[in-house]
C-alpha positions in Angstrom: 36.0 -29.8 -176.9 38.9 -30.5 -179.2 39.6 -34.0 -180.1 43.0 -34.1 -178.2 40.6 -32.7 -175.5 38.0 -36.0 -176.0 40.5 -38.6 -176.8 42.6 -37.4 -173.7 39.3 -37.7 -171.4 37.7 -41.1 -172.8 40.4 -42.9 -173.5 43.6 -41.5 -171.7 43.6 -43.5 -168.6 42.8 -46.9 -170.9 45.8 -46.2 -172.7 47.9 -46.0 -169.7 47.0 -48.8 -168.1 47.5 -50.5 -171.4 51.4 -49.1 -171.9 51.8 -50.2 -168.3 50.8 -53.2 -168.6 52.8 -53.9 -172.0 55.8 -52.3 -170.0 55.8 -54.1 -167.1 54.3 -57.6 -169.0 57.6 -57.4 -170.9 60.1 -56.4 -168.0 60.9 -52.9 -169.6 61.4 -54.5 -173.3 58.3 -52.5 -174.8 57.4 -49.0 -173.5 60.4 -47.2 -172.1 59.8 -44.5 -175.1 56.2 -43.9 -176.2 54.8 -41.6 -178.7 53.4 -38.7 -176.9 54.2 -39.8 -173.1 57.8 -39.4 -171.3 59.6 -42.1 -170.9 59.2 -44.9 -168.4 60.9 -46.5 -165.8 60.7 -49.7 -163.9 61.0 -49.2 -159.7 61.2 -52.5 -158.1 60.3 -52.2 -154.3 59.7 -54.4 -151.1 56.7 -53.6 -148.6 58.0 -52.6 -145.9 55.2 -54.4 -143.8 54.4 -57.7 -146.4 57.4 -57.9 -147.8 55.6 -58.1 -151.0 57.6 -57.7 -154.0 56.0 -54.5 -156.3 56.6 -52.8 -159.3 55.7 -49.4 -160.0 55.7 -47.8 -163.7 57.3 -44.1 -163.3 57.7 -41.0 -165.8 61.3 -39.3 -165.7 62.7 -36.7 -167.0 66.6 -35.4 -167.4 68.2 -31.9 -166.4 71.5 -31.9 -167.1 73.6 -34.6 -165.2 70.8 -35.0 -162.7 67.1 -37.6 -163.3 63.7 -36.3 -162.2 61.4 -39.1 -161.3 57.7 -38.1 -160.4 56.1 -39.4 -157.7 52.8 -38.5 -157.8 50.9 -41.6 -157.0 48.6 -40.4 -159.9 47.9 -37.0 -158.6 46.5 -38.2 -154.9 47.0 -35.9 -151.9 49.7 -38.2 -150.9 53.0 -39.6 -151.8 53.6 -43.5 -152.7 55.2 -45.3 -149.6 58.5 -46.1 -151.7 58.7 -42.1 -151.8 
């Protein structure tokens, strides 16, 4: 294994939660560009059933006039209930 390869595997989801954290700690100040990740997004939502206030951390992505947001839920079967 490469050591893109190890550092992706051991310490990849670590450092995500980190940058999300960071991002959403500091309301979108720190993390909207990151070296080596897309940037970031804020999504503010309401629970449809709790009416629990949430914020979700999303990658996006421009082609030409038009913004692609993934929602992948972190690659689960499923798509996140704000989808």
């Amino acid at each position: 294994m490469d050591i893109a390869g190890w550092i992706e595997q051991r310490l990849g989801g670590r450092l995500l939660r980190l940058h999300d954290a960071l991002y959403q700690g500091t309301n979108g100040w720190i993390g909207h560009r990151f070296p080596g990740i897309p940037p970031s997004l804020l999504l503010h939502t309401v629970g449809a059933k709790t009416g629990a206030a949430r914020i979700s951390t999303l990658s996006y992505a421009r082609d030409r006039d038009n913004y692609l947001i993934v929602a992948s839920m972190g690659g689960a079967p499923r798509s996140p209930g704000w989808y």
